[in-house]
C-alpha positions as CSV (number, residue, x, y, z in Angstrom):
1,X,-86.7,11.8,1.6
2,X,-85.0,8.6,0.8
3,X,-83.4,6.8,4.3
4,X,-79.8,6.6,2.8
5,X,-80.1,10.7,2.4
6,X,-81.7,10.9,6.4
7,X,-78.7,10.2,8.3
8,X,-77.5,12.4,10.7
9,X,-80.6,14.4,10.6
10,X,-83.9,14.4,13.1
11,X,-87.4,15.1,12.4
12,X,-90.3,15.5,14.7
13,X,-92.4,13.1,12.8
14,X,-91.2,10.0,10.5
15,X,-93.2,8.4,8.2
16,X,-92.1,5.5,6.2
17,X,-94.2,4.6,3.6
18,X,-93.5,0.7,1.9
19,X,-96.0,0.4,-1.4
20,X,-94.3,-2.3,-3.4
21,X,-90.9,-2.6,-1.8
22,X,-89.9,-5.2,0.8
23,X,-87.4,-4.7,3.4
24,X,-85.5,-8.0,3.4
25,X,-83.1,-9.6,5.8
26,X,-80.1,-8.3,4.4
27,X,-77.0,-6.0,5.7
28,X,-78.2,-2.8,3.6
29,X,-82.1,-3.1,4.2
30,X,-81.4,-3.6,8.1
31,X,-79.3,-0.5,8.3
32,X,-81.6,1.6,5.7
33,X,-84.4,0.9,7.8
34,X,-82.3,1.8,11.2
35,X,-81.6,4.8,9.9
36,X,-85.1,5.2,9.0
37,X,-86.8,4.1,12.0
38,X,-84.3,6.5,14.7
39,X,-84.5,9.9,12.7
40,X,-88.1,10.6,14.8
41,X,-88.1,12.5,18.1
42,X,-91.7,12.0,18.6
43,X,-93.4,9.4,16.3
44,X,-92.8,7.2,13.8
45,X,-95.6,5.7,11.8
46,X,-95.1,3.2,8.9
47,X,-97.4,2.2,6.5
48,X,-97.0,-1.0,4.1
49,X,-100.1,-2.1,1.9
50,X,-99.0,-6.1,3.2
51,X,-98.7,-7.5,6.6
52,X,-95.5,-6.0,8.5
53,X,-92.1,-6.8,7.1
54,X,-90.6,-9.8,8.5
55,X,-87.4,-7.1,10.0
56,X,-90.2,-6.0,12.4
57,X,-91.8,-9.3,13.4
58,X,-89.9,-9.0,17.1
59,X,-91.3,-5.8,17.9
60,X,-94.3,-6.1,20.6
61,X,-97.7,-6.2,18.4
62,X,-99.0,-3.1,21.2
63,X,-96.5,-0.8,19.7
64,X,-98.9,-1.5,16.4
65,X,-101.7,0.8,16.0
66,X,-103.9,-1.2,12.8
């Protein structure tokens, strides 16, 4: 499910998958990947085939599992 269609709604488990795109440091990508990263209860797990998107470069590196 796209993030713009996941607001308002939880999930026990959120994966967000990043192949190609890249979440940049822009109004819209910040709040698309809010809303992507608070819909879990549980866990969230994101996989990117590059190193972490420069948005989550202030997040402790133990919250990481690589």
């Amino acid at each position: 499910m796209p993030s713009h269609l996941a607001k308002g709604l939880e999930f026990d488990t959120v994966f967000i998958v990043n192949i190609q795109e890249n979440y940049m440091d822009t109004d819209l990508d910040i709040k698309l990947l809010y809303v992507a990263m608070t819909r879990s209860l549980h866990e969230l797990h994101i996989y990117q085939i590059k190193n972490k998107t420069s948005l989550l470069n202030n997040i402790d590196d133990t919250f990481f599992n690589i």
